[in-house]
SENU-983687 format. One record per residue: residue in one letter; residue number from 1; x, z, y of N, C-alpha, C, O in turn. Coordinates in Angstrom, 2 decimals. Example, Ala and Ser with C-alpha at 12.3 -4.5 7.8 and 13.67 -1.06 7.14 Angstrom:
BEGIN
<rec><residu>A</residu><num>1</num><n_u>13.19</n_u><n_w>7.80</n_w><n_v>-5.69</n_v><ca_u>12.30</ca_u><ca_w>7.80</ca_w><ca_v>-4.50</ca_v><c_u>13.20</c_u><c_w>7.80</c_w><c_v>-3.30</c_v><o_u>14.24</o_u><o_w>8.46</o_w><o_v>-3.32</o_v></rec>
<rec><residu>S</residu><num>2</num><n_u>12.85</n_u><n_w>7.08</n_w><n_v>-2.25</n_v><ca_u>13.67</ca_u><ca_w>7.14</ca_w><ca_v>-1.06</ca_v><c_u>12.90</c_u><c_w>7.87</c_w><c_v>0.03</c_v><o_u>13.41</o_u><o_w>8.04</o_w><o_v>1.14</o_v></rec>
This chain:
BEGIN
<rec><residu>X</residu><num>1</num><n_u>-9.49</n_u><n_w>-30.75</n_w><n_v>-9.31</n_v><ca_u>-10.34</ca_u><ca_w>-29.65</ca_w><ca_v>-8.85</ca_v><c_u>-11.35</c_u><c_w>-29.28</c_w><c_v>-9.93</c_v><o_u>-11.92</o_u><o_w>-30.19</o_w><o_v>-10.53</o_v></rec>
<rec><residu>X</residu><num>2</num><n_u>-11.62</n_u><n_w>-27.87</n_w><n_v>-10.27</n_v><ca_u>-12.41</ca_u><ca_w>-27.48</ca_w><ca_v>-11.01</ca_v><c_u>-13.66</c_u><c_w>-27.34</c_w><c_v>-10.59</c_v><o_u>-13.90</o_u><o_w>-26.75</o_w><o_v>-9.54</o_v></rec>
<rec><residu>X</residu><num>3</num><n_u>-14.59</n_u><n_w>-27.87</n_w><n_v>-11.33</n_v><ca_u>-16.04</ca_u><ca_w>-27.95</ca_w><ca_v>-10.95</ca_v><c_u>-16.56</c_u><c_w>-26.32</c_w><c_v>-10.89</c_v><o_u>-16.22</o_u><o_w>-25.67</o_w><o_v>-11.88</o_v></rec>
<rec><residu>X</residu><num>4</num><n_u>-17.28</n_u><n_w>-25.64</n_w><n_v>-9.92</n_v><ca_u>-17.74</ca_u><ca_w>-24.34</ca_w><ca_v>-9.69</ca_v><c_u>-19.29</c_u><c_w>-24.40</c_w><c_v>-10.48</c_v><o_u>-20.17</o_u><o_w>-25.25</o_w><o_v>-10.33</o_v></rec>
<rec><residu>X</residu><num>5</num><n_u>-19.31</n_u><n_w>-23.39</n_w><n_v>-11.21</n_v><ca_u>-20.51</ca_u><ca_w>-23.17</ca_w><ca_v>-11.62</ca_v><c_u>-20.96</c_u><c_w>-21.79</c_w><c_v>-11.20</c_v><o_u>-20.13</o_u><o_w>-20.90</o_w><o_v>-11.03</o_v></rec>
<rec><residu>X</residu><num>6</num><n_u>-22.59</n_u><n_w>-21.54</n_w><n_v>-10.97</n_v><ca_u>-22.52</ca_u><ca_w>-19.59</ca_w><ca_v>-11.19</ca_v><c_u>-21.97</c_u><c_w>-19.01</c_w><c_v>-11.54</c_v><o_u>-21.00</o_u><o_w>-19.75</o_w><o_v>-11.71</o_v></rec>
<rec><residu>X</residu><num>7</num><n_u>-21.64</n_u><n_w>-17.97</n_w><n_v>-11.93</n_v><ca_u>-21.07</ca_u><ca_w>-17.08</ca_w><ca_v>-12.99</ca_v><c_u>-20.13</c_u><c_w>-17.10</c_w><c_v>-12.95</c_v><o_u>-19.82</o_u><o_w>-15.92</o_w><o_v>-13.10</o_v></rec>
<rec><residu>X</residu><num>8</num><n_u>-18.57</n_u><n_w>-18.09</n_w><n_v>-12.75</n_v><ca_u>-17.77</ca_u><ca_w>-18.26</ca_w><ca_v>-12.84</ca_v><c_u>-17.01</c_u><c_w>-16.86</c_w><c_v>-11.91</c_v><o_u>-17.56</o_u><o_w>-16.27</o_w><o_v>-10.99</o_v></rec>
<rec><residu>X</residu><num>9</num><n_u>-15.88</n_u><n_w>-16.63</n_w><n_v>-12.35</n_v><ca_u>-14.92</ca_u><ca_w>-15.63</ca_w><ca_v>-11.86</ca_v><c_u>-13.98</c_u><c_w>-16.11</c_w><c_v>-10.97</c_v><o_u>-13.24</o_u><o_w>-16.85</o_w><o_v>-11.61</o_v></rec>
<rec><residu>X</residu><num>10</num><n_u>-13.52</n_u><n_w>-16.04</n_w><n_v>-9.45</n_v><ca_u>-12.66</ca_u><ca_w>-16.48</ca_w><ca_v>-9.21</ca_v><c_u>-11.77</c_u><c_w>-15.73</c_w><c_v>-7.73</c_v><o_u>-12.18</o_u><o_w>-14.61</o_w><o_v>-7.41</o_v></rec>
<rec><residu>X</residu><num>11</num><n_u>-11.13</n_u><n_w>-16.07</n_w><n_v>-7.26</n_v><ca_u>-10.24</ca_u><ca_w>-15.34</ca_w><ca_v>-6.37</ca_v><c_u>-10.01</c_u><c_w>-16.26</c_w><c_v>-5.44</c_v><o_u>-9.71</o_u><o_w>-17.41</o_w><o_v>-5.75</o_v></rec>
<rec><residu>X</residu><num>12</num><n_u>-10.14</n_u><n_w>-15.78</n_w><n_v>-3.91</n_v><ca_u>-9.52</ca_u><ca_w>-16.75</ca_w><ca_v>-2.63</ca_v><c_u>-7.99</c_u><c_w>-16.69</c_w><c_v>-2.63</c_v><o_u>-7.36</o_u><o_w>-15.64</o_w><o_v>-2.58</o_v></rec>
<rec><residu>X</residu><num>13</num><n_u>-7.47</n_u><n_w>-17.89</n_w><n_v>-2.69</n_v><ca_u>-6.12</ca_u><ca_w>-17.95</ca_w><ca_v>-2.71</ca_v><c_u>-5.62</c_u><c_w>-17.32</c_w><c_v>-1.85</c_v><o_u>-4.74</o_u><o_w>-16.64</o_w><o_v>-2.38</o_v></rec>
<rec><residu>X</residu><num>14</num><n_u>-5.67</n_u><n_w>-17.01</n_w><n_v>-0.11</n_v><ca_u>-5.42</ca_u><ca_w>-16.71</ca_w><ca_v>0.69</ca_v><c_u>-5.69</c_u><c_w>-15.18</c_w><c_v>1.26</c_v><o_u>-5.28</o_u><o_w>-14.63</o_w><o_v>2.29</o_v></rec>
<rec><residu>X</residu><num>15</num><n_u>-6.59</n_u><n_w>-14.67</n_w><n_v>0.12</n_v><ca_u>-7.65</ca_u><ca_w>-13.15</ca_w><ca_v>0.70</ca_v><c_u>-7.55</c_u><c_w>-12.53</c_w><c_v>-0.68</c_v><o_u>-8.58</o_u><o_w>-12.33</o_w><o_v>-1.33</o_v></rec>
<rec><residu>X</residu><num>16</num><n_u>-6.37</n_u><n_w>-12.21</n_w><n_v>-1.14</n_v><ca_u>-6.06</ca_u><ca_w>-11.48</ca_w><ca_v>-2.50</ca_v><c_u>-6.95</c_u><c_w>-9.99</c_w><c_v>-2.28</c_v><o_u>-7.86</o_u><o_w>-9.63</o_w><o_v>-3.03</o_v></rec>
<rec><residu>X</residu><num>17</num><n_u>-6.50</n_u><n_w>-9.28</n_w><n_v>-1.18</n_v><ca_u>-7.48</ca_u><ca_w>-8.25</ca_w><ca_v>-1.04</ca_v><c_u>-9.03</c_u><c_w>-8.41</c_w><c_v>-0.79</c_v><o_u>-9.66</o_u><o_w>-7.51</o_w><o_v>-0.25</o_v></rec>
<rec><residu>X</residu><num>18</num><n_u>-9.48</n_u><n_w>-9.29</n_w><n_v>-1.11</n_v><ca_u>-11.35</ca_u><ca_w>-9.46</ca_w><ca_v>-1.48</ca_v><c_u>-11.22</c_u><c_w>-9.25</c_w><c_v>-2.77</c_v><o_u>-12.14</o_u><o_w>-8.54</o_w><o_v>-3.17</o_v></rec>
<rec><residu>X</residu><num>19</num><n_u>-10.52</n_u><n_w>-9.55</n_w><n_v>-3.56</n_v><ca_u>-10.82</ca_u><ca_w>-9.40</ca_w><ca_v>-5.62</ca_v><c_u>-11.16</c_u><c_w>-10.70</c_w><c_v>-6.61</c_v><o_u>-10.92</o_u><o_w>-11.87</o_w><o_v>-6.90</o_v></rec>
<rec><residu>X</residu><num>20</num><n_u>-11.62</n_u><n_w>-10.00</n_w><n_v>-6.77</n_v><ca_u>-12.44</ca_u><ca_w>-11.33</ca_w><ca_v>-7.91</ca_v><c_u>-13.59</c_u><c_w>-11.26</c_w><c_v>-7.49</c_v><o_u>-14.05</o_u><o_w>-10.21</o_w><o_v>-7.03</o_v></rec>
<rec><residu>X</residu><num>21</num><n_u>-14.36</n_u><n_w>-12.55</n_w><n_v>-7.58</n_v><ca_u>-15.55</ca_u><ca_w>-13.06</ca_w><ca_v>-6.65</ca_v><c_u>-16.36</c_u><c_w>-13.51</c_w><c_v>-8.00</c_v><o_u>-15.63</o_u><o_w>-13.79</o_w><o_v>-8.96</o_v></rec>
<rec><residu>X</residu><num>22</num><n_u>-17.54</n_u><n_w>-13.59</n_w><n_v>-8.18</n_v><ca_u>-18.31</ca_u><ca_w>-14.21</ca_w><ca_v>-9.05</ca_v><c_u>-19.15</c_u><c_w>-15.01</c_w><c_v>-7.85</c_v><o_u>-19.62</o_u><o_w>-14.73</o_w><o_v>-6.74</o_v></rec>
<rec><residu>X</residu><num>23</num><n_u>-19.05</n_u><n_w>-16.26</n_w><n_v>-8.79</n_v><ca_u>-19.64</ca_u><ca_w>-17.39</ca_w><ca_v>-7.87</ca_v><c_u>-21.57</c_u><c_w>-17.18</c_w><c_v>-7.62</c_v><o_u>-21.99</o_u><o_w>-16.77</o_w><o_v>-8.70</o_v></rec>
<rec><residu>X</residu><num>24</num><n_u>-21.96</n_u><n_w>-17.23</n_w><n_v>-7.28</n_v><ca_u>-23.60</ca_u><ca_w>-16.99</ca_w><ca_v>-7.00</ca_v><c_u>-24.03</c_u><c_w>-18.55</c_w><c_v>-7.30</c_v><o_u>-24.64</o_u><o_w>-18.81</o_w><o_v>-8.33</o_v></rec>
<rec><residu>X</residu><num>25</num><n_u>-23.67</n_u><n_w>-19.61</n_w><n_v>-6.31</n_v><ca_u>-24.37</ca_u><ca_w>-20.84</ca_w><ca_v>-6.04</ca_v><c_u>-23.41</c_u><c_w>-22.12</c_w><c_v>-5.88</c_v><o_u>-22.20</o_u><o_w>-22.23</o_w><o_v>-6.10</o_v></rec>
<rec><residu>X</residu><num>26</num><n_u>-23.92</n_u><n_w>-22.64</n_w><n_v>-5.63</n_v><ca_u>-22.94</ca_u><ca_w>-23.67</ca_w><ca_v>-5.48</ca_v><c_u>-24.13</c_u><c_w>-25.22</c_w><c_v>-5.22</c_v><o_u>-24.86</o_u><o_w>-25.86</o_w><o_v>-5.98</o_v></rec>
<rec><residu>X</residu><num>27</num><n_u>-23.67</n_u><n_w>-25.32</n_w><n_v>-3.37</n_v><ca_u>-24.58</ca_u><ca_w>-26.35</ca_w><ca_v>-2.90</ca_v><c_u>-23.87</c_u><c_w>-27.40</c_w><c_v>-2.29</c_v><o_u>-23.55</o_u><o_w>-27.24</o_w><o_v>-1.11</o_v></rec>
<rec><residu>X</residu><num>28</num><n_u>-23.54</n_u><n_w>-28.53</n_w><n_v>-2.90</n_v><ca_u>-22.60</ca_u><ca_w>-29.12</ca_w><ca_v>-2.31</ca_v><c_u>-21.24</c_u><c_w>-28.48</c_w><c_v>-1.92</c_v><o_u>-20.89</o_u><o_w>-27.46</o_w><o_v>-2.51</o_v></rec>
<rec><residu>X</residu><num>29</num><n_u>-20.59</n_u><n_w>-28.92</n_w><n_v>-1.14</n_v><ca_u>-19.08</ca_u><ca_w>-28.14</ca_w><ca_v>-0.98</ca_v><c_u>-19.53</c_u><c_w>-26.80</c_w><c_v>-0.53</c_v><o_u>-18.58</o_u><o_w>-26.02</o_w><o_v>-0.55</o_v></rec>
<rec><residu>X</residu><num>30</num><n_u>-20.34</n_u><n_w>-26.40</n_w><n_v>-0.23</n_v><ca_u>-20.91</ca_u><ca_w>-24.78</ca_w><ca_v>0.37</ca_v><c_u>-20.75</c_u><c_w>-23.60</c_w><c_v>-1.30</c_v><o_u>-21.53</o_u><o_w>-23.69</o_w><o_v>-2.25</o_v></rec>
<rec><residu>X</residu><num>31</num><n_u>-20.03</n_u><n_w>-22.99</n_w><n_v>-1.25</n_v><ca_u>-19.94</ca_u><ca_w>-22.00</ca_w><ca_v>-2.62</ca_v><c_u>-20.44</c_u><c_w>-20.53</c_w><c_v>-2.19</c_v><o_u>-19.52</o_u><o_w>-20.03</o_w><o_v>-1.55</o_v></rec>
<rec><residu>X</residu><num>32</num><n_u>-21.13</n_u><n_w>-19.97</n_w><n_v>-2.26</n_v><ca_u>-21.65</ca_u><ca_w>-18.46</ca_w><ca_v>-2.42</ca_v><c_u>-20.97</c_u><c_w>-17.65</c_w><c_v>-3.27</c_v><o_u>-21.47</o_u><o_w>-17.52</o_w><o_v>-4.38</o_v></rec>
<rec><residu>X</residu><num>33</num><n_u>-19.66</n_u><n_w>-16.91</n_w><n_v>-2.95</n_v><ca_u>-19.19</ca_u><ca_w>-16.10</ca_w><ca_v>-4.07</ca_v><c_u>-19.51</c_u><c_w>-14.42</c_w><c_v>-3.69</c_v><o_u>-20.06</o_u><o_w>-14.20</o_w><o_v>-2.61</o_v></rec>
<rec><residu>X</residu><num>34</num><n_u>-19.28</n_u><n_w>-13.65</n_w><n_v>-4.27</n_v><ca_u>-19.83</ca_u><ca_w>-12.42</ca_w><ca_v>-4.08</ca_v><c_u>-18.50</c_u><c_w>-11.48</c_w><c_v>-4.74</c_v><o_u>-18.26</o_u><o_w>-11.27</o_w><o_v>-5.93</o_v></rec>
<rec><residu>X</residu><num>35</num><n_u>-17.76</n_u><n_w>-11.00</n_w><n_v>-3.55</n_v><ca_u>-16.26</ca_u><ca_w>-10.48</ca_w><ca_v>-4.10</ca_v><c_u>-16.24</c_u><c_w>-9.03</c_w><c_v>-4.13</c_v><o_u>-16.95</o_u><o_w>-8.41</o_w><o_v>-3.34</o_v></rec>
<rec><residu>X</residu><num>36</num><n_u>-15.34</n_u><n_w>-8.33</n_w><n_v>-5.13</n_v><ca_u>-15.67</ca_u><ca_w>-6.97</ca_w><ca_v>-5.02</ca_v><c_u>-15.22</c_u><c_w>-6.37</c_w><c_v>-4.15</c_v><o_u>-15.62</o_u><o_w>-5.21</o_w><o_v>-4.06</o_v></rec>
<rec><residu>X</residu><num>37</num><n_u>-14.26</n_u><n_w>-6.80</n_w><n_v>-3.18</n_v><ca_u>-14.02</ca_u><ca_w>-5.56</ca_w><ca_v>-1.17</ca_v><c_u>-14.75</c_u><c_w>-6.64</c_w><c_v>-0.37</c_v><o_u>-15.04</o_u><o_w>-6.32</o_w><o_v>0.79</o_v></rec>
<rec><residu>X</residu><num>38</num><n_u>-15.14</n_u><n_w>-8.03</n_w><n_v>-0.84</n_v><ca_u>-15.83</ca_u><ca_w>-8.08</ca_w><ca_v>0.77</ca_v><c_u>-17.17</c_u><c_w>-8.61</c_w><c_v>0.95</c_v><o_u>-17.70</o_u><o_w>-9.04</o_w><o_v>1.97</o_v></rec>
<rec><residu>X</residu><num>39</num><n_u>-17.71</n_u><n_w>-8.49</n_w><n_v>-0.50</n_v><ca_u>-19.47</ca_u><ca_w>-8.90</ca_w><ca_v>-0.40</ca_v><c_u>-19.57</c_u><c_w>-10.21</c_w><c_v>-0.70</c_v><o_u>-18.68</o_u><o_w>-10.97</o_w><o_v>-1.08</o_v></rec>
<rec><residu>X</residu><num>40</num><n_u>-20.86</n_u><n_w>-10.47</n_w><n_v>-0.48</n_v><ca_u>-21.08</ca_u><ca_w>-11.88</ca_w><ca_v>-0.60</ca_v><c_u>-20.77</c_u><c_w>-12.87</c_w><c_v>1.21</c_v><o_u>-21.08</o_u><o_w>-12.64</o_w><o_v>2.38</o_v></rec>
<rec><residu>X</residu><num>41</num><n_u>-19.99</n_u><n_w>-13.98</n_w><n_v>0.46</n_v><ca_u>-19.40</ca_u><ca_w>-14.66</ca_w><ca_v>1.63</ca_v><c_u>-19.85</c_u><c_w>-16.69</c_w><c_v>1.06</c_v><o_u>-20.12</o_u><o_w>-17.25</o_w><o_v>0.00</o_v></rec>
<rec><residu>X</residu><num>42</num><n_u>-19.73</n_u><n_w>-17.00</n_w><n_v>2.07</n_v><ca_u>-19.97</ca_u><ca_w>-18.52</ca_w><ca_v>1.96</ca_v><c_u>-18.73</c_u><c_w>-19.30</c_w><c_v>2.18</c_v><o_u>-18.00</o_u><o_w>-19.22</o_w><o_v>3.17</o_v></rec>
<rec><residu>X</residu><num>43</num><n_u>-18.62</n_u><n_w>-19.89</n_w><n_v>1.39</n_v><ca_u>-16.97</ca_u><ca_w>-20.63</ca_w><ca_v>1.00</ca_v><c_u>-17.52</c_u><c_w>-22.05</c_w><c_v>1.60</c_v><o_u>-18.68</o_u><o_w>-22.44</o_w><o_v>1.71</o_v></rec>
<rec><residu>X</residu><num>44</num><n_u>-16.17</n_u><n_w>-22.76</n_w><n_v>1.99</n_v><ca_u>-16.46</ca_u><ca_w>-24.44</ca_w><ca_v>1.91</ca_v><c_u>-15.33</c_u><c_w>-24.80</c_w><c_v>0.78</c_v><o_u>-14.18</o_u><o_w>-24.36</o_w><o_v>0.84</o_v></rec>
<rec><residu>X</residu><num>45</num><n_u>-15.72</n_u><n_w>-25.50</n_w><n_v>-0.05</n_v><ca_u>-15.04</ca_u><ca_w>-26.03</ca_w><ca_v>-1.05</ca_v><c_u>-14.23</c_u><c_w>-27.28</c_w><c_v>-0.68</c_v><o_u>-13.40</o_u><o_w>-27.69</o_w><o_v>-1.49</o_v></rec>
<rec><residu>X</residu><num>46</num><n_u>-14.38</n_u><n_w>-27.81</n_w><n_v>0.28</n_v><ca_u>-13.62</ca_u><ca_w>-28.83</ca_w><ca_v>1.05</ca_v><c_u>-12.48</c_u><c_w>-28.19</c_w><c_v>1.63</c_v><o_u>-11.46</o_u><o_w>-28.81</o_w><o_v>1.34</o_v></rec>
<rec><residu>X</residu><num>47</num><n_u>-12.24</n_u><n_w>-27.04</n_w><n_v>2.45</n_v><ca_u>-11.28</ca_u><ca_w>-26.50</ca_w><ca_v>2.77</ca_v><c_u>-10.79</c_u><c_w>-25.52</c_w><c_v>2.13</c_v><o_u>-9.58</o_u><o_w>-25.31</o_w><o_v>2.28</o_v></rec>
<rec><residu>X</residu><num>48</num><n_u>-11.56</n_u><n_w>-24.66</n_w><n_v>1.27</n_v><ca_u>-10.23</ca_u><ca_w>-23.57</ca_w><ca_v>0.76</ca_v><c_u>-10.64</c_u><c_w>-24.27</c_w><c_v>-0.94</c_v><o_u>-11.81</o_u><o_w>-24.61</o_w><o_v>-1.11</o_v></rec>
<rec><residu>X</residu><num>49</num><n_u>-9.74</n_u><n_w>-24.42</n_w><n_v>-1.98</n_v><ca_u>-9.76</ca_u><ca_w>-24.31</ca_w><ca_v>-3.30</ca_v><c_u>-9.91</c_u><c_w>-23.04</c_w><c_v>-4.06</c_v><o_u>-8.89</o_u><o_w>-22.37</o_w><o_v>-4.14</o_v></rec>
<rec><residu>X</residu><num>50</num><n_u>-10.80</n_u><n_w>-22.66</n_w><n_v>-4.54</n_v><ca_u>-10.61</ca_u><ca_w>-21.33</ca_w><ca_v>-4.99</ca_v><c_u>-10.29</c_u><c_w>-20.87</c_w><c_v>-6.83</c_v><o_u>-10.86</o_u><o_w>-21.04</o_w><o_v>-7.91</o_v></rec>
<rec><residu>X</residu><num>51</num><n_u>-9.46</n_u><n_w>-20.45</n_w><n_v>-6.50</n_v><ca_u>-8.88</ca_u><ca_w>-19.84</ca_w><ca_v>-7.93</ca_v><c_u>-9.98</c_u><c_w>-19.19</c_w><c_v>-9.29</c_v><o_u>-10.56</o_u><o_w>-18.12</o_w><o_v>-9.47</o_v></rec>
<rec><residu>X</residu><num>52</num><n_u>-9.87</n_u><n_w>-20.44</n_w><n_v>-10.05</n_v><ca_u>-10.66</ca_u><ca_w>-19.93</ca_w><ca_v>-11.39</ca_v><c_u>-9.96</c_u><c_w>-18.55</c_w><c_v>-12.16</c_v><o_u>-8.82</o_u><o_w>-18.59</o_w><o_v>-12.61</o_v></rec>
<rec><residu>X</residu><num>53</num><n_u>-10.75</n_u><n_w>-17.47</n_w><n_v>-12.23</n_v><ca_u>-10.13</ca_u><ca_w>-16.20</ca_w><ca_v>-12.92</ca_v><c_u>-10.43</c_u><c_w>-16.06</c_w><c_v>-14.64</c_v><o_u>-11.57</o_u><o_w>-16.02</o_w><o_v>-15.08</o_v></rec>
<rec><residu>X</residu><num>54</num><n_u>-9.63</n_u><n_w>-16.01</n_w><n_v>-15.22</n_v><ca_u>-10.24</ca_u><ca_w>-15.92</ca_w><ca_v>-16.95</ca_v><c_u>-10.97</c_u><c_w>-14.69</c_w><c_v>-16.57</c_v><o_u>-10.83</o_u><o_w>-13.80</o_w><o_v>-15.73</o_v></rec>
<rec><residu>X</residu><num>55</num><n_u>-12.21</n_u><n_w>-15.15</n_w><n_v>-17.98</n_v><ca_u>-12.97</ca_u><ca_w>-13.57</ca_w><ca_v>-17.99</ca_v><c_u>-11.73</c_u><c_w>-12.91</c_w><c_v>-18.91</c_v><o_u>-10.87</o_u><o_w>-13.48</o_w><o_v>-19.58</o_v></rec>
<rec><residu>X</residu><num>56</num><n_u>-12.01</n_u><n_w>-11.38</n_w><n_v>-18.66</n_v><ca_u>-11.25</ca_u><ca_w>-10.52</ca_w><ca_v>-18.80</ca_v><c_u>-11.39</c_u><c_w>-10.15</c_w><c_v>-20.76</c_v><o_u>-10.70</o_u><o_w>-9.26</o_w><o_v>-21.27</o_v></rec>
């Protein structure tokens, strides 16, 4: 598993139509990403893995 930092770029494996998400926070398994169709949302990192995106 890849460690989440801010900034990082990434995609819900399961919710291709949210986009690419830039991570906000990261509090314990709780992740704050902020995706371009569905806003900022609160992830659990225990249940979904989320896809590291290269920067472009």
């Amino acid at each position: 598993m890849t460690t989440l930092e801010p900034g990082m770029l990434v995609r819900h494996p399961t919710r291709p139509e949210w986009g690419v998400g830039q991570v906000q926070s990261v509090v314990g398994p709780r992740v704050t990403v902020n995706f371009e169709h569905a806003g900022k949302l609160l992830i659990n990192a225990a249940q979904v893995a989320l896809d590291v995106v290269d920067a472009p």
